[in-house]
C-alpha positions as CSV (number, residue, x, y, z in Angstrom):
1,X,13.6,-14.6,12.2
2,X,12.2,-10.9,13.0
3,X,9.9,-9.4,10.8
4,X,12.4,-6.8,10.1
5,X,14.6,-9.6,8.7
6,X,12.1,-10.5,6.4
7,X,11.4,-7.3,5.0
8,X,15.1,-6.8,4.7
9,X,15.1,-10.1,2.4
10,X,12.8,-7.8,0.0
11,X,15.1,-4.8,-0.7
12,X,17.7,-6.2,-2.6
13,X,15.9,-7.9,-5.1
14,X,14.9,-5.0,-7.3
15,X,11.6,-5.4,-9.6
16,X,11.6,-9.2,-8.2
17,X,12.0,-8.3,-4.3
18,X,9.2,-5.6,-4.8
19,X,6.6,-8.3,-5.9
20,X,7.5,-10.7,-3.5
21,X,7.3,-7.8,-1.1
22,X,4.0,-6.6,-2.6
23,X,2.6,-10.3,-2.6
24,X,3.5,-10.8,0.7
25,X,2.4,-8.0,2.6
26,X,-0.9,-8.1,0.2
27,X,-1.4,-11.6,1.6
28,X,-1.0,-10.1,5.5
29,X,-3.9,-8.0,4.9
30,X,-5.7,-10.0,2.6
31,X,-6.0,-12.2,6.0
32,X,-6.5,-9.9,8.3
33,X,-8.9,-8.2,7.0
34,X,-11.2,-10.9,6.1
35,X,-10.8,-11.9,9.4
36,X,-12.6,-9.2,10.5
37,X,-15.5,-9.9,7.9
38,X,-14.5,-7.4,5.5
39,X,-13.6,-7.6,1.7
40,X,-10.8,-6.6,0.1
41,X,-9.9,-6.2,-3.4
42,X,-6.5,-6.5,-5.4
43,X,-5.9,-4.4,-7.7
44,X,-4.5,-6.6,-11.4
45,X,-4.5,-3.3,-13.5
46,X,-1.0,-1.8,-13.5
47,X,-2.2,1.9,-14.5
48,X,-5.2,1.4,-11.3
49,X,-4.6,3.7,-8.3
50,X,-3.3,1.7,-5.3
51,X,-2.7,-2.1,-5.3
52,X,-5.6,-3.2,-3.3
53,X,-9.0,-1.6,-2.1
54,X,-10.5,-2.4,1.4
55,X,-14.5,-1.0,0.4
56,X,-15.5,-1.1,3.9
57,X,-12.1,-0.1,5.8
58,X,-10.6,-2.2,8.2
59,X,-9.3,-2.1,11.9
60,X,-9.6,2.2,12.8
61,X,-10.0,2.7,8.9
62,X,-13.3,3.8,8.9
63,X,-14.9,3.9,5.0
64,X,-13.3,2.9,2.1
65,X,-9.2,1.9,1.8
66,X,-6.8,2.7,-1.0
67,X,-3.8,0.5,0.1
68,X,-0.6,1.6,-1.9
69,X,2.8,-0.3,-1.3
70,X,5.7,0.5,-2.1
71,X,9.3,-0.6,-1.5
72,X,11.2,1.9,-0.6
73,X,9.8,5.5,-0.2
74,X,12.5,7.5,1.1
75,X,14.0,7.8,-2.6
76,X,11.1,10.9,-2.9
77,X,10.6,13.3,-0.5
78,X,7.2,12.3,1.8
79,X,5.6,15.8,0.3
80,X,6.1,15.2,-3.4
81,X,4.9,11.4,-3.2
82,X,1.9,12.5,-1.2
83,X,1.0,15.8,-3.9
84,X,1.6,12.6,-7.0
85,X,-0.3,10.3,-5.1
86,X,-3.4,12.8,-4.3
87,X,-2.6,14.4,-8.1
88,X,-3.1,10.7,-9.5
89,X,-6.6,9.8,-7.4
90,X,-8.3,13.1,-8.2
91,X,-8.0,12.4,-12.1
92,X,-9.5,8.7,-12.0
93,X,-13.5,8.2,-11.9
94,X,-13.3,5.1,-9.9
95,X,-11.7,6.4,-6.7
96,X,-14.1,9.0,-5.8
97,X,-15.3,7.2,-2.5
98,X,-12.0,6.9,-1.0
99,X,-11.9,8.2,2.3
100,X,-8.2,6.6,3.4
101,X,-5.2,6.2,1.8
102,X,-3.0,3.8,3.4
103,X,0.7,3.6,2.0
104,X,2.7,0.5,3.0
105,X,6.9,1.1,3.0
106,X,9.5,-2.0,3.5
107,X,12.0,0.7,5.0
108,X,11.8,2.9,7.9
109,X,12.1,6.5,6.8
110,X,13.3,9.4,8.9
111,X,11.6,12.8,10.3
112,X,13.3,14.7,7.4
113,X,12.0,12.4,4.2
């Protein structure tokens, strides 16, 4: 099985294929990125910004990580997810250090989203 297959699993199983998606891909970087010595930390609080925080960045991510997943991210155009998403971390205290914010889609999206 491809990796693309398993993603695919994920997309048609509405709110229960997102967390499975969520947990899984969460679990992916919880690894990798504790392989490289670094912490991360999952986000439990459903109103937080992002679902996971990597405080010392991973891989080319140099400073602090906001990792946001979501499961499918061509239902809003790129722009007006990016303007929520930056709208949404400038009005909490707790995200002021972020330097990178990483989003995570299960689906490819095109040039034009």
């Amino acid at each position: 099985m491809t990796f693309d297959e398993i993603l695919n699993n994920f997309n048609g199983g509405g709110a229960s294929g997102y967390y499975q998606f969520k947990t899984f891909i969460i679990n992916l970087l919880k690894f990798h990125i504790e392989n490289q010595g670094k912490k991360i930390i999952m986000t439990d609080n459903s109103r937080a910004m992002g679902d996971a925080l990597a405080e010392d960045g991973f891989d080319e991510f140099k400073g602090s990580t906001l990792i946001e997943i979501k499961l499918n991210l061509g239902r809003l155009p790129f722009r007006v997810l990016f303007e929520q998403t930056i709208f949404r971390l400038a009005r909490q205290e707790e995200t002021t250090g972020i330097k990178n914010i990483l989003l995570i889609n299960s689906r490819h999206l095109s040039l034009s989203s």
